[in-house]
C-alpha positions in Angstrom: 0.0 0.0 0.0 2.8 2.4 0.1 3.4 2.7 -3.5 0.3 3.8 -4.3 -0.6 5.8 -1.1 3.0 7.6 -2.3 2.2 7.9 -5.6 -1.1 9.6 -4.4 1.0 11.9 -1.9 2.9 13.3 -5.3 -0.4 14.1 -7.2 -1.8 15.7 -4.2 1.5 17.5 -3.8 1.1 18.4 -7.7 -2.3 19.3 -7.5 -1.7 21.2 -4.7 0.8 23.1 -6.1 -1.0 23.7 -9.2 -3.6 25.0 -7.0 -1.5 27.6 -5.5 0.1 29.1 -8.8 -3.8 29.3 -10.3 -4.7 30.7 -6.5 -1.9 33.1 -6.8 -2.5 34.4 -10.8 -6.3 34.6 -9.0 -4.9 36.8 -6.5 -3.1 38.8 -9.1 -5.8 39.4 -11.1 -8.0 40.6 -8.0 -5.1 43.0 -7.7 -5.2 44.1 -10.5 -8.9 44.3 -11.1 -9.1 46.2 -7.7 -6.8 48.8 -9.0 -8.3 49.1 -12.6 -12.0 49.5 -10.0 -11.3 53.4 -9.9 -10.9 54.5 -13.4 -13.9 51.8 -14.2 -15.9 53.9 -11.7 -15.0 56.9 -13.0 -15.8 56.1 -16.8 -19.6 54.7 -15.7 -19.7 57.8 -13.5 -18.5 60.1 -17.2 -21.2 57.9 -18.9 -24.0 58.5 -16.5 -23.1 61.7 -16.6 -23.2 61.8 -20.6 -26.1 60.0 -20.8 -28.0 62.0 -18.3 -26.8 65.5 -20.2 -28.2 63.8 -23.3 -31.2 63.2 -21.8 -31.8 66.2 -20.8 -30.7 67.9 -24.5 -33.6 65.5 -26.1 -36.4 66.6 -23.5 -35.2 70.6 -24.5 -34.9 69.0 -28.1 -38.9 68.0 -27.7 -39.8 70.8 -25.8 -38.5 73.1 -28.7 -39.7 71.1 -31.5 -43.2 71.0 -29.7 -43.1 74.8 -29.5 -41.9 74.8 -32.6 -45.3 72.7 -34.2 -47.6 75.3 -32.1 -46.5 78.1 -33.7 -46.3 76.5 -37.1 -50.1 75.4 -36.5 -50.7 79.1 -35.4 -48.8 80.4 -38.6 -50.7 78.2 -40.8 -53.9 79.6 -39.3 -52.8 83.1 -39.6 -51.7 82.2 -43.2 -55.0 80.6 -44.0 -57.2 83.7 -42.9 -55.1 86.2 -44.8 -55.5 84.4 -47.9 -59.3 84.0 -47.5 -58.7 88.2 -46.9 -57.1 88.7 -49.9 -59.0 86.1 -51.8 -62.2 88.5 -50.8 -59.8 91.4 -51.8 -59.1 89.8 -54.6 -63.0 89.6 -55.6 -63.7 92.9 -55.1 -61.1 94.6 -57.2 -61.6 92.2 -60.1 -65.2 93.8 -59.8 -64.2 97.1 -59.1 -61.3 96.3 -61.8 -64.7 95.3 -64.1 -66.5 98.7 -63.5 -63.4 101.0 -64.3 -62.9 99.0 -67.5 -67.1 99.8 -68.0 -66.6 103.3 -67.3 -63.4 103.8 -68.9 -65.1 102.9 -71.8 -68.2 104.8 -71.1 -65.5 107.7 -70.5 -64.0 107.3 -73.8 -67.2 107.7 -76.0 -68.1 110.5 -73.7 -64.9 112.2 -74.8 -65.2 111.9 -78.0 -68.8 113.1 -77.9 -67.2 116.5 -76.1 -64.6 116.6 -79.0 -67.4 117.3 -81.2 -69.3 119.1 -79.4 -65.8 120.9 -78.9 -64.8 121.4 -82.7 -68.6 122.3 -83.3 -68.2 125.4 -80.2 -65.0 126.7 -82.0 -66.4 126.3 -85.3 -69.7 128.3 -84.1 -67.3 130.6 -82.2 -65.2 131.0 -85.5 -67.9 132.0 -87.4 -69.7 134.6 -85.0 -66.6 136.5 -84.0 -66.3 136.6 -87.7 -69.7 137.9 -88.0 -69.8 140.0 -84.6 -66.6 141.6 -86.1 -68.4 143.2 -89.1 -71.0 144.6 -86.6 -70.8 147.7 -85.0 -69.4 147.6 -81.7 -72.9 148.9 -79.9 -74.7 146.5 -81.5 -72.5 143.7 -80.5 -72.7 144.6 -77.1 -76.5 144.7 -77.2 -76.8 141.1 -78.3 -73.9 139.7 -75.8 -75.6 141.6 -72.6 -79.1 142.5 -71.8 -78.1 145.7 -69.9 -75.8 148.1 -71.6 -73.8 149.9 -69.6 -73.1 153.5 -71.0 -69.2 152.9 -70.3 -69.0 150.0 -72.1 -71.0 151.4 -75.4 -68.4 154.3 -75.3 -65.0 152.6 -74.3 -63.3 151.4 -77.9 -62.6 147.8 -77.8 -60.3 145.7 -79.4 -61.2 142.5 -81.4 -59.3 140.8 -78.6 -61.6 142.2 -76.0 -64.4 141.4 -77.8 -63.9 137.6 -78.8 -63.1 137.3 -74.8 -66.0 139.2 -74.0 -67.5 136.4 -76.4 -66.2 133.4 -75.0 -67.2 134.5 -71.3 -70.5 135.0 -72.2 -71.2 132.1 -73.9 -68.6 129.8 -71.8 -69.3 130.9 -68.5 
């Protein structure tokens, strides 16, 4: 029984110290894990920290973009009602633009009426002042004004005077 109880004695005493170089690399890496424990903490802490201040941005990043859709809604409104204005606007000066074109047209045959009715006046004014001029001056007078004033009969006139005398008369 020796042999073998020895033979077990070596494996244990191999085992055992196999057991101690894997219980000391454990203890080495404890060590080592321990001191590498700090600067862990301290990047969780820097990626709390991160994650918290990002957070935080996308909440302000909501809160913005939710203002941002009220006043977009409020806009569109705005934008909405001002167009039905200016689509009444619209309306009323394509009417109103409708009547100036119907009285600008009205206008123009009017005008051309008063053209004739102009040429016809200096051609009736052409012709008395060349009549009235071959009258006597107190005789002129007489059919131009219904009073005669004795200053006017004897004041000399010119043909000047008379035609403007004339014109006021009949143009006044």
């Amino acid at each position: 029984f020796k042999e073998p109880i020895d033979e077990l004695a070596k494996k244990v005493e191999e085992l055992n110290e196999a057991r101690g170089e894997k219980l000391n690399r454990v203890k080495a890496v404890e060590k080592e894990k321990d001191n590498l424990e700090g600067p862990k903490d301290e990047a969780v802490a820097f990626l709390r920290s991160e994650n918290e201040m990002i957070c935080k941005m996308h909440r302000l990043f909501q809160h913005h973009l939710h203002g941002s859709r009220v006043q977009e809604k409020k806009a569109r409104l705005k934008c909405e009602e001002v167009s039905s204005t200016f689509k009444g606007v619209d309306t009323e000066v394509g009417e109103i633009s409708d009547v100036m074109k119907v009285k600008k047209r009205a206008l123009g045959k009017e005008e051309k009426k008063f053209e004739k009715i102009q040429m016809i006046a200096s051609a009736i004014i052409w012709i008395f002042s060349n009549f009235f001029s071959s009258l006597p001056r107190a005789l002129f007078f007489t059919f131009i004004t219904s009073e005669i004033s004795p200053t006017s009969v004897s004041t000399p006139l010119n043909v000047d005077d008379t035609s403007s005398h004339f014109k006021r008369a009949f143009f006044s």
